[in-house]
mmCIF file of the N, C-alpha and C atoms, coordinates in Angstrom:
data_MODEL
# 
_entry.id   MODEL 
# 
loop_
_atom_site.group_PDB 
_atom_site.id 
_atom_site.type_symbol 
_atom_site.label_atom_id 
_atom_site.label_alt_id 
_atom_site.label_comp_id 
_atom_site.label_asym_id 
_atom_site.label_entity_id 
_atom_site.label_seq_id 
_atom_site.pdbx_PDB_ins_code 
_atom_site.Cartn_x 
_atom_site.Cartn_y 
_atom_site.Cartn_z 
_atom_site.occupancy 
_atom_site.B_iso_or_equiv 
_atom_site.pdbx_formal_charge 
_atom_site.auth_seq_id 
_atom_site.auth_comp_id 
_atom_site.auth_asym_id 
_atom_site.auth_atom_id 
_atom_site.pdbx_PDB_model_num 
ATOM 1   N N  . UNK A 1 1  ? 10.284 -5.989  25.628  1.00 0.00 ? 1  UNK A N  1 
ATOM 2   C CA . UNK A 1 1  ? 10.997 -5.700  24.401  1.00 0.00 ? 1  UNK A CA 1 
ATOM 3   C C  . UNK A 1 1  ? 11.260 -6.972  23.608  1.00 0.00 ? 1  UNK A C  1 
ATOM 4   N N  . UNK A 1 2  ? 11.784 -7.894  24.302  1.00 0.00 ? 2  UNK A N  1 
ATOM 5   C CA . UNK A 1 2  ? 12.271 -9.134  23.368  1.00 0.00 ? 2  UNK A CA 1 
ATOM 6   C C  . UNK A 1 2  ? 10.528 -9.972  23.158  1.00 0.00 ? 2  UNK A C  1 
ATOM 7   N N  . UNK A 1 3  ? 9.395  -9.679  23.411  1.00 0.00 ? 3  UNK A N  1 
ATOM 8   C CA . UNK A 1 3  ? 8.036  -10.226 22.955  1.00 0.00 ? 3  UNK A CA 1 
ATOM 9   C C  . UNK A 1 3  ? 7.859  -9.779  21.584  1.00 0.00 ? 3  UNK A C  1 
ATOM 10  N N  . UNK A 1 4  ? 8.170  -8.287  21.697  1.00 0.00 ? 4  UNK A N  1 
ATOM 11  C CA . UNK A 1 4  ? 7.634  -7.248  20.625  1.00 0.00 ? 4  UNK A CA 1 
ATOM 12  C C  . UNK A 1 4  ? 8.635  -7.677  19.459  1.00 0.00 ? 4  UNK A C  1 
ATOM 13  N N  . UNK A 1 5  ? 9.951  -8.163  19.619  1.00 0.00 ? 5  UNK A N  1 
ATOM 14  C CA . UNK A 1 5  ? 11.077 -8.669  18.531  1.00 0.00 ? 5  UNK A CA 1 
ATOM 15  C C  . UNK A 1 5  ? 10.707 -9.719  18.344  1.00 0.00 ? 5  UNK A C  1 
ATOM 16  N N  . UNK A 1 6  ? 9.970  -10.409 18.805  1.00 0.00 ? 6  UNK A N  1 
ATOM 17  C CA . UNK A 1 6  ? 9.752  -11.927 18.785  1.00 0.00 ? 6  UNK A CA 1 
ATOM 18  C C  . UNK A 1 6  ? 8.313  -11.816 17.169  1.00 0.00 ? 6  UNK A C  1 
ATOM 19  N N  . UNK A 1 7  ? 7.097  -10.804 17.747  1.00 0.00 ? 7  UNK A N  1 
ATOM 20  C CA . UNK A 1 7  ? 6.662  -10.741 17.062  1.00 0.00 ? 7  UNK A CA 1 
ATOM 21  C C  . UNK A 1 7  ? 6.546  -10.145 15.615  1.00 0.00 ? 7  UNK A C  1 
ATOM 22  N N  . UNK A 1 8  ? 7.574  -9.332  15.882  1.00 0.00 ? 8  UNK A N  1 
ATOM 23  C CA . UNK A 1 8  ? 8.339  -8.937  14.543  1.00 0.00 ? 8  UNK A CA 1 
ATOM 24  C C  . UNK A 1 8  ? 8.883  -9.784  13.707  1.00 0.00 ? 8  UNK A C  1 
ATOM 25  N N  . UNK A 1 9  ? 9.605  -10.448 14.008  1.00 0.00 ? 9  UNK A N  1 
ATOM 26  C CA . UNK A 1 9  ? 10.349 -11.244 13.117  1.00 0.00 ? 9  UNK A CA 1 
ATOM 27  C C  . UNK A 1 9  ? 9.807  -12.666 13.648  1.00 0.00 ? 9  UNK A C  1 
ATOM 28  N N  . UNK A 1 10 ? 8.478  -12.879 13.533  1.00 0.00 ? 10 UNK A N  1 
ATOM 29  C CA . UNK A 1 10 ? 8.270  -14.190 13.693  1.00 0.00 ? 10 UNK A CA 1 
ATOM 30  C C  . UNK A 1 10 ? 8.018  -15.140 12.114  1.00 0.00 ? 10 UNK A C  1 
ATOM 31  N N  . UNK A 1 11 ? 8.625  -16.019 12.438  1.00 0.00 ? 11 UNK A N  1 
ATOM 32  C CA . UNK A 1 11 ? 8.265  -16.951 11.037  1.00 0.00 ? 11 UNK A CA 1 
ATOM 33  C C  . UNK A 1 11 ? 7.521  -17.093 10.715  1.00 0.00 ? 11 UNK A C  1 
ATOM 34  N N  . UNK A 1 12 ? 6.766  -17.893 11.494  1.00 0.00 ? 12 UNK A N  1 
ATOM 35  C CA . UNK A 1 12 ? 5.054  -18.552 10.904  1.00 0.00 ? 12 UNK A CA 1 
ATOM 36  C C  . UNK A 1 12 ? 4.768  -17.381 10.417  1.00 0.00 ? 12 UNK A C  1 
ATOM 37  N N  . UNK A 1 13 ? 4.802  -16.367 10.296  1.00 0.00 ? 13 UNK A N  1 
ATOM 38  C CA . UNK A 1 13 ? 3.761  -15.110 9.847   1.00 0.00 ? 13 UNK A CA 1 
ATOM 39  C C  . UNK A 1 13 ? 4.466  -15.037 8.664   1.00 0.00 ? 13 UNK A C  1 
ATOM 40  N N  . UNK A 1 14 ? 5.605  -15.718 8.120   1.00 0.00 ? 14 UNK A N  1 
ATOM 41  C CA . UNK A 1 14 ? 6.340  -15.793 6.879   1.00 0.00 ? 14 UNK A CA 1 
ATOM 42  C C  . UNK A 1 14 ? 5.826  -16.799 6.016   1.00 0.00 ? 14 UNK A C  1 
ATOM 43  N N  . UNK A 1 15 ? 6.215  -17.405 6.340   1.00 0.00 ? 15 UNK A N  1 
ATOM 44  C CA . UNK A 1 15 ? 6.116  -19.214 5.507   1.00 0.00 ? 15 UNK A CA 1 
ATOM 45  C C  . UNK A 1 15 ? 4.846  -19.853 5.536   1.00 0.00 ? 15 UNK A C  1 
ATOM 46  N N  . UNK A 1 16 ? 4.493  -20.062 4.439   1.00 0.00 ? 16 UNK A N  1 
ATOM 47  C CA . UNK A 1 16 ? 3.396  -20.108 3.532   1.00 0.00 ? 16 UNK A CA 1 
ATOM 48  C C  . UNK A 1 16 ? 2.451  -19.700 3.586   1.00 0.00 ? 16 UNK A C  1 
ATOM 49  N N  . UNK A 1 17 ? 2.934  -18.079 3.619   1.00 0.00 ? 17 UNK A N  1 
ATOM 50  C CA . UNK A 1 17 ? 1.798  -17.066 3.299   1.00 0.00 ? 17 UNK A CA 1 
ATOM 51  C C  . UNK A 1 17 ? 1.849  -16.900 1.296   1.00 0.00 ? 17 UNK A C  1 
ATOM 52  N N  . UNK A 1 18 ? 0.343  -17.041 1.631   1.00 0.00 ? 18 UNK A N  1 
ATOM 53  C CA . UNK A 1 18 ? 0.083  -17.098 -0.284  1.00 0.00 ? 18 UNK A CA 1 
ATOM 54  C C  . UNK A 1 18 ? 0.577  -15.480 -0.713  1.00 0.00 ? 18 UNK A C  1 
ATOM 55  N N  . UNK A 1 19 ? 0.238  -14.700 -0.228  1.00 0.00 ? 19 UNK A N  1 
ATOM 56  C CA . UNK A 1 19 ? 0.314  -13.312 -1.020  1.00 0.00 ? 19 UNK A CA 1 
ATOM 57  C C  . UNK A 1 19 ? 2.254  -12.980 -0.961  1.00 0.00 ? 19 UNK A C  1 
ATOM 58  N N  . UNK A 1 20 ? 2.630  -13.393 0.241   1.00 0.00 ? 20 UNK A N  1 
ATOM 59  C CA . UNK A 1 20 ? 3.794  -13.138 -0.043  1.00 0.00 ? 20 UNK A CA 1 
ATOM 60  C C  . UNK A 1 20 ? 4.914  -14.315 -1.360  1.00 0.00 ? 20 UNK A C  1 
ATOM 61  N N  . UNK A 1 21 ? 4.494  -15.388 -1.534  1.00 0.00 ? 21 UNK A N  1 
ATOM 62  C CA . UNK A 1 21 ? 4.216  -16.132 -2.367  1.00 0.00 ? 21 UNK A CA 1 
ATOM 63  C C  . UNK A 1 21 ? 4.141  -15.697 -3.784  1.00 0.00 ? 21 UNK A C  1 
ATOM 64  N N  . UNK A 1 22 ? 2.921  -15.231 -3.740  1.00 0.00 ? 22 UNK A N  1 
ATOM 65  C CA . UNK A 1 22 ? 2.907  -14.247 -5.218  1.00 0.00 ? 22 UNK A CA 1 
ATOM 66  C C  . UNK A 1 22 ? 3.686  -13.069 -5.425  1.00 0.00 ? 22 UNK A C  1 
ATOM 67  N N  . UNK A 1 23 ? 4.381  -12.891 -4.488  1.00 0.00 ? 23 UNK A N  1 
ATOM 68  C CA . UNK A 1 23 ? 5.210  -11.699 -4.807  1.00 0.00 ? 23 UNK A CA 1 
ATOM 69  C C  . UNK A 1 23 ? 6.594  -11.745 -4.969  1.00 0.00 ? 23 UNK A C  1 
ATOM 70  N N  . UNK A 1 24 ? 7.058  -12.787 -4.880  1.00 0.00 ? 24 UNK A N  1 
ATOM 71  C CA . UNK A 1 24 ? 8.522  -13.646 -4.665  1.00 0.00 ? 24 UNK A CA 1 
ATOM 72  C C  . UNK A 1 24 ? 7.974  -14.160 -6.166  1.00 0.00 ? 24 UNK A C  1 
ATOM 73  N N  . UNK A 1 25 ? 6.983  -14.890 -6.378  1.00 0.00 ? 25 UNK A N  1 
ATOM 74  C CA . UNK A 1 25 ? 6.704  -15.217 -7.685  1.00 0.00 ? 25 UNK A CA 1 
ATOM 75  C C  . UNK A 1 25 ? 6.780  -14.322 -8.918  1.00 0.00 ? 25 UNK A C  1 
ATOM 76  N N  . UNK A 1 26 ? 6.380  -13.208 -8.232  1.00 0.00 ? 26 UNK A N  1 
ATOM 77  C CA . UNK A 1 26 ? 6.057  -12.216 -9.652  1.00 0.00 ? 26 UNK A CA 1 
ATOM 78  C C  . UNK A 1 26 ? 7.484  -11.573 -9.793  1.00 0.00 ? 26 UNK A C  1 
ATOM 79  N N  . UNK A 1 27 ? 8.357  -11.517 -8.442  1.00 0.00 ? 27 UNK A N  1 
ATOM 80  C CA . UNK A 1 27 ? 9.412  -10.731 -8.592  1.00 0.00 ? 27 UNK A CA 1 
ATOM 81  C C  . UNK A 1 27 ? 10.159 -11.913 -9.256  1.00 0.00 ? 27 UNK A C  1 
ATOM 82  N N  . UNK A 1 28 ? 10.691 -12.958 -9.554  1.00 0.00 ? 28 UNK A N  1 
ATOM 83  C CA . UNK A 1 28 ? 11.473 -14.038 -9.529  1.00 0.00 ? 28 UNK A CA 1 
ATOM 84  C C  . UNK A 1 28 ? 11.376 -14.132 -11.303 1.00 0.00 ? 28 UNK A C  1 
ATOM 85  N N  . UNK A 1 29 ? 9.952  -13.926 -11.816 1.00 0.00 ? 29 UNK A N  1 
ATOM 86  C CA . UNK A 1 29 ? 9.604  -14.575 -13.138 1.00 0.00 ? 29 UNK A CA 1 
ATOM 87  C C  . UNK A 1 29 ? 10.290 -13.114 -14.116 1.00 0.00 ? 29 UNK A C  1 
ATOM 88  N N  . UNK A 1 30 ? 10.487 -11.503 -13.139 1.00 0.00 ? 30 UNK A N  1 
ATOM 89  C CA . UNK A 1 30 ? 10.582 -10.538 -13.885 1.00 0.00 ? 30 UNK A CA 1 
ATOM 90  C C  . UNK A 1 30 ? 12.278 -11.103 -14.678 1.00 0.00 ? 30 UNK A C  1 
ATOM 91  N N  . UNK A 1 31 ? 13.231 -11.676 -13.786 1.00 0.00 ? 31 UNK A N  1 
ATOM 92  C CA . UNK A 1 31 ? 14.644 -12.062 -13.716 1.00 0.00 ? 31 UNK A CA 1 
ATOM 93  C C  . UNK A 1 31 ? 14.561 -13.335 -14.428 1.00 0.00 ? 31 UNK A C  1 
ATOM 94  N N  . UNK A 1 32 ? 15.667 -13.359 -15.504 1.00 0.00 ? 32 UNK A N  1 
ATOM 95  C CA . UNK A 1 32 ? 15.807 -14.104 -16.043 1.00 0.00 ? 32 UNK A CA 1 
ATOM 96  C C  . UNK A 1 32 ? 17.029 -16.115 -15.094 1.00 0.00 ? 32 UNK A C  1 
ATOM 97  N N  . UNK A 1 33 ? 18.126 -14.547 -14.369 1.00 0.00 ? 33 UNK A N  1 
ATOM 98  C CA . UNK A 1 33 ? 18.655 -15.843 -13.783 1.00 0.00 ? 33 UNK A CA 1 
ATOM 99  C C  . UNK A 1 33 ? 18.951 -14.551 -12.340 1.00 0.00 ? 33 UNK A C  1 
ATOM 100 N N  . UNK A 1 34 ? 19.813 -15.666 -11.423 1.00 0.00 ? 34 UNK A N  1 
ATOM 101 C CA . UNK A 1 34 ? 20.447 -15.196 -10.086 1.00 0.00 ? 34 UNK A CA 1 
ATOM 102 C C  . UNK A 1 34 ? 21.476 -14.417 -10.840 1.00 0.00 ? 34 UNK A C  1 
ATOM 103 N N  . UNK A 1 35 ? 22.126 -13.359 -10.130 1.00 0.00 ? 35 UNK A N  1 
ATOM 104 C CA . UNK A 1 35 ? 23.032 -12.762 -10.247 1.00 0.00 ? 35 UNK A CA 1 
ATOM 105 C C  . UNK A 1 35 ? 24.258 -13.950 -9.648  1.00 0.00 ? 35 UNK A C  1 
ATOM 106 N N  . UNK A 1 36 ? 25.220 -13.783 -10.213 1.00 0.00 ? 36 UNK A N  1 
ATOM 107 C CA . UNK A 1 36 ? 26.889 -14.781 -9.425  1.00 0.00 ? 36 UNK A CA 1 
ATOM 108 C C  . UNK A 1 36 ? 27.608 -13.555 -9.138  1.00 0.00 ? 36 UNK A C  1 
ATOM 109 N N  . UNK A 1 37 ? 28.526 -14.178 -8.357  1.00 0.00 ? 37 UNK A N  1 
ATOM 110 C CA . UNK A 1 37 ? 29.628 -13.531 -7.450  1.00 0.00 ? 37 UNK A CA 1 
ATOM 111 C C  . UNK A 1 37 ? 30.322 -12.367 -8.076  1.00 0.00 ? 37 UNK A C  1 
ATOM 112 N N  . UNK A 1 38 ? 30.503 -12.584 -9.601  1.00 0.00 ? 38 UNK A N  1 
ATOM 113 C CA . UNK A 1 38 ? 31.354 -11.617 -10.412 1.00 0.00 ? 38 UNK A CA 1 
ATOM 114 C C  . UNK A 1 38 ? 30.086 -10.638 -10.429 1.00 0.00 ? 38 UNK A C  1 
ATOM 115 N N  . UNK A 1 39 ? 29.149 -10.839 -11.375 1.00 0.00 ? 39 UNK A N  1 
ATOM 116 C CA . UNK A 1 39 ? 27.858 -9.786  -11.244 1.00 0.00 ? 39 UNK A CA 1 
ATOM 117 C C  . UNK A 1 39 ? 27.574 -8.889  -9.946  1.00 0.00 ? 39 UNK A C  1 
ATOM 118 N N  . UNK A 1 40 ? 27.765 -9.954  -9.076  1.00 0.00 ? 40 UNK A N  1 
ATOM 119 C CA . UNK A 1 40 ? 27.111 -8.962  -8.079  1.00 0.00 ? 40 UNK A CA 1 
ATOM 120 C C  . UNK A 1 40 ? 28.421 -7.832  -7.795  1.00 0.00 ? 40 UNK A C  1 
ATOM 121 N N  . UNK A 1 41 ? 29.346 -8.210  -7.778  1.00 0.00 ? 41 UNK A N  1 
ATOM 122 C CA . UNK A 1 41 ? 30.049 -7.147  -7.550  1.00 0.00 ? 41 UNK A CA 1 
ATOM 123 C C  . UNK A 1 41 ? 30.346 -5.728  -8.629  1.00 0.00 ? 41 UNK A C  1 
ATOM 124 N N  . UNK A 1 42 ? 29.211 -5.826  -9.484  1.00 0.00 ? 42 UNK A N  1 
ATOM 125 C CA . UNK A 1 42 ? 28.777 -4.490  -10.174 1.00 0.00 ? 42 UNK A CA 1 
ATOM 126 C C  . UNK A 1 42 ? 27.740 -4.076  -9.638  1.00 0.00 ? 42 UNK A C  1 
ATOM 127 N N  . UNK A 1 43 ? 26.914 -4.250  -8.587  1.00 0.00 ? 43 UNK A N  1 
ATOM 128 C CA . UNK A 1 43 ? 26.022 -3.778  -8.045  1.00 0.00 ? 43 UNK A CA 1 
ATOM 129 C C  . UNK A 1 43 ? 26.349 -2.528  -7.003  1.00 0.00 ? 43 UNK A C  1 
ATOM 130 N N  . UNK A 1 44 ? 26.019 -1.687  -6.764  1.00 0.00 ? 44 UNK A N  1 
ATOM 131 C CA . UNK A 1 44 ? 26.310 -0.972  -5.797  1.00 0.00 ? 44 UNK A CA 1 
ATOM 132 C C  . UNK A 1 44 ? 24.538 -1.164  -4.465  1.00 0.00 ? 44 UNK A C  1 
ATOM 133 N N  . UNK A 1 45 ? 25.116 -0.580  -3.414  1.00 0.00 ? 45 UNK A N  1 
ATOM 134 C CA . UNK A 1 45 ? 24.224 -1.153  -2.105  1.00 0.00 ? 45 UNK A CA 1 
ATOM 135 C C  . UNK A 1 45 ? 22.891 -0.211  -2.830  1.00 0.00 ? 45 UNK A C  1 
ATOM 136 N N  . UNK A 1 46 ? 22.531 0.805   -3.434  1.00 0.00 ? 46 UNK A N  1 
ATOM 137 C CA . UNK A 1 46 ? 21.985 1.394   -4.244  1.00 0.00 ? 46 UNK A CA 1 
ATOM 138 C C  . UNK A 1 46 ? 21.109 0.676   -4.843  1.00 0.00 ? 46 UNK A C  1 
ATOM 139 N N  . UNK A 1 47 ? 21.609 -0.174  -5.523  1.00 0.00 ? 47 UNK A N  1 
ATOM 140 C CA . UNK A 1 47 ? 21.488 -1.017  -6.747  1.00 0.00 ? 47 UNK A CA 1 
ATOM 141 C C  . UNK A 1 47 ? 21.308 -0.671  -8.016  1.00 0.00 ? 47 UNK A C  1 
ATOM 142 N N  . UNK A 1 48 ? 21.798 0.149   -8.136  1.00 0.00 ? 48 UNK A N  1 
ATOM 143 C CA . UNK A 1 48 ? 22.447 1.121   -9.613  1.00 0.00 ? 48 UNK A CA 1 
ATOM 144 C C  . UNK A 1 48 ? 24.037 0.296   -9.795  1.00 0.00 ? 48 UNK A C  1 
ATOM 145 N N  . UNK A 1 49 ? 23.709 -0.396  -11.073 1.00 0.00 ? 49 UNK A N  1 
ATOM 146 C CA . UNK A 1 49 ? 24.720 -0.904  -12.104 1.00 0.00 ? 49 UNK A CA 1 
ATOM 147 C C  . UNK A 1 49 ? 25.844 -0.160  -12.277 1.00 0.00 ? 49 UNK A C  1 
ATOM 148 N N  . UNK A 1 50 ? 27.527 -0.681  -11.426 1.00 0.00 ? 50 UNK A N  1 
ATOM 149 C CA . UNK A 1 50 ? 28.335 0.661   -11.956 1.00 0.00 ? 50 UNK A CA 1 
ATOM 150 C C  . UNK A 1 50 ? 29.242 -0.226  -13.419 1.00 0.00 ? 50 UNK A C  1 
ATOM 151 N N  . UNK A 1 51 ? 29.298 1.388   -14.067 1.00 0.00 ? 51 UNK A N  1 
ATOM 152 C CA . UNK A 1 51 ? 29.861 1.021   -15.450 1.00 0.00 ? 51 UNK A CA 1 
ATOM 153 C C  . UNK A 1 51 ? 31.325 1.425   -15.583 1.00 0.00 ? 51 UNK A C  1 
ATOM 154 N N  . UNK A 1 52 ? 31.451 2.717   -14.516 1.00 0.00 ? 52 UNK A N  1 
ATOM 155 C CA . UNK A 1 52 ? 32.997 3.652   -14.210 1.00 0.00 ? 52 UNK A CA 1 
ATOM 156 C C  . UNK A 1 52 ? 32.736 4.299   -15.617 1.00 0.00 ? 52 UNK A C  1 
ATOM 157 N N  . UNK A 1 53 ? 31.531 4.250   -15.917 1.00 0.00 ? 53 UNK A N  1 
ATOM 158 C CA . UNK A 1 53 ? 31.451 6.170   -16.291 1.00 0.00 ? 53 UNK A CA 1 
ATOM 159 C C  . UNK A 1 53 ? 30.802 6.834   -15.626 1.00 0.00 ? 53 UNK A C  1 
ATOM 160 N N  . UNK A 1 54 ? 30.674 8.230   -16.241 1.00 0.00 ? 54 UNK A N  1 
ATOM 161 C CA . UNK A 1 54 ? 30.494 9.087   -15.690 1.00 0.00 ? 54 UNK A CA 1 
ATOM 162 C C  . UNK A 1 54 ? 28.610 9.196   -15.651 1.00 0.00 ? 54 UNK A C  1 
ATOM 163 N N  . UNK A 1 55 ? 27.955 9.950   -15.030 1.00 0.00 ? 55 UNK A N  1 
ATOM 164 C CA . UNK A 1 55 ? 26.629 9.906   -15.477 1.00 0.00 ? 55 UNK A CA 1 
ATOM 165 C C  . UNK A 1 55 ? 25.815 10.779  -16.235 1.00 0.00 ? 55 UNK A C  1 
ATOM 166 N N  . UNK A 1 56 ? 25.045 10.915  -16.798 1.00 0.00 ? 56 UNK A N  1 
ATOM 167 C CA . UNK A 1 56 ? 24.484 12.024  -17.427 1.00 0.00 ? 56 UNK A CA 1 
ATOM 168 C C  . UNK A 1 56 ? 23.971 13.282  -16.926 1.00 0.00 ? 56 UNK A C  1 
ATOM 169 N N  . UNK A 1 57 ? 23.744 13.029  -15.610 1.00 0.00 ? 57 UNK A N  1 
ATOM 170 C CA . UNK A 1 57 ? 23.428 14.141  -14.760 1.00 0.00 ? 57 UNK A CA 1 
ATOM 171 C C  . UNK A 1 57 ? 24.528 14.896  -13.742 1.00 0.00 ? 57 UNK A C  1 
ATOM 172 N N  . UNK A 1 58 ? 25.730 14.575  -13.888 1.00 0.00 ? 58 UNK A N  1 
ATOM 173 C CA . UNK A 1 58 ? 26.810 15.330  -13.899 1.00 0.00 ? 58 UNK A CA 1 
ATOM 174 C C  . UNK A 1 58 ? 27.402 14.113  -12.626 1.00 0.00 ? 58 UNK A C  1 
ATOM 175 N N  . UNK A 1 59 ? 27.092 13.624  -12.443 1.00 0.00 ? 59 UNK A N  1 
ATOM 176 C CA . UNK A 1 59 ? 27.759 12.323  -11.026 1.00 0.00 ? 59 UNK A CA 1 
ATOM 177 C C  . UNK A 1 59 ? 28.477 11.030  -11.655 1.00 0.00 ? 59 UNK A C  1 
ATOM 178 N N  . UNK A 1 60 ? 29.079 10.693  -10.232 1.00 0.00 ? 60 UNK A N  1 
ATOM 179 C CA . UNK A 1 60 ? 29.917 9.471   -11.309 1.00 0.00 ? 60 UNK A CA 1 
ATOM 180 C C  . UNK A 1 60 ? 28.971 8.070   -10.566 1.00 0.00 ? 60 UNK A C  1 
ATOM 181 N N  . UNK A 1 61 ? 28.861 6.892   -11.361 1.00 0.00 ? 61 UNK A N  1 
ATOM 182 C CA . UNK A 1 61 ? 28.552 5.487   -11.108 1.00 0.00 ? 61 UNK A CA 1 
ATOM 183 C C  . UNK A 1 61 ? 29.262 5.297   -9.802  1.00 0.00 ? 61 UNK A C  1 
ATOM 184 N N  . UNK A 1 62 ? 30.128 5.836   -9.798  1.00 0.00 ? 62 UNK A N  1 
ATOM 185 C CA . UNK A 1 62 ? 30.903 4.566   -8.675  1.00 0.00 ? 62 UNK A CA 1 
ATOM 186 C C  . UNK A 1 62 ? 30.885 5.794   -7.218  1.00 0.00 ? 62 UNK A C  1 
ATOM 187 N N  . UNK A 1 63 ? 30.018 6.785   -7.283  1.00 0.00 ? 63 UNK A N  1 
ATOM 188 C CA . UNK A 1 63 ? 29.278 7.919   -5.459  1.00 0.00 ? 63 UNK A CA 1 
ATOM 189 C C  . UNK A 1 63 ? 28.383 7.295   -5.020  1.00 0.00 ? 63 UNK A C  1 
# 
């Protein structure tokens, strides 16, 4: 069991892989900046923006 976790979450198979690279790249360039501490705490684990209204489809931001 702890081989099979080992190879799961092994690094080298992380770090400096090109394709994952380009994808941290492409995701990074869509964002203008990092979110800060105040921002993030409008995020829900979701990651739907709450506003504390209500929603258009009859639910509230903050379920």
């Amino acid at each position: 069991m702890e081989s099979e976790l080992k190879q799961l979450f092994d690094f080298q198979r992380f770090y400096n892989n090109d394709s994952l690279a380009r994808m941290i790249a492409e995701t990074e360039s869509r964002y203008s900046k990092e979110l800060n501490d105040e921002d993030l705490s409008f995020v829900s684990a979701a990651g739907e923006g709450f506003s504390g209204r209500h929603r258009k489809d009859g639910g509230q931001d903050d379920e």
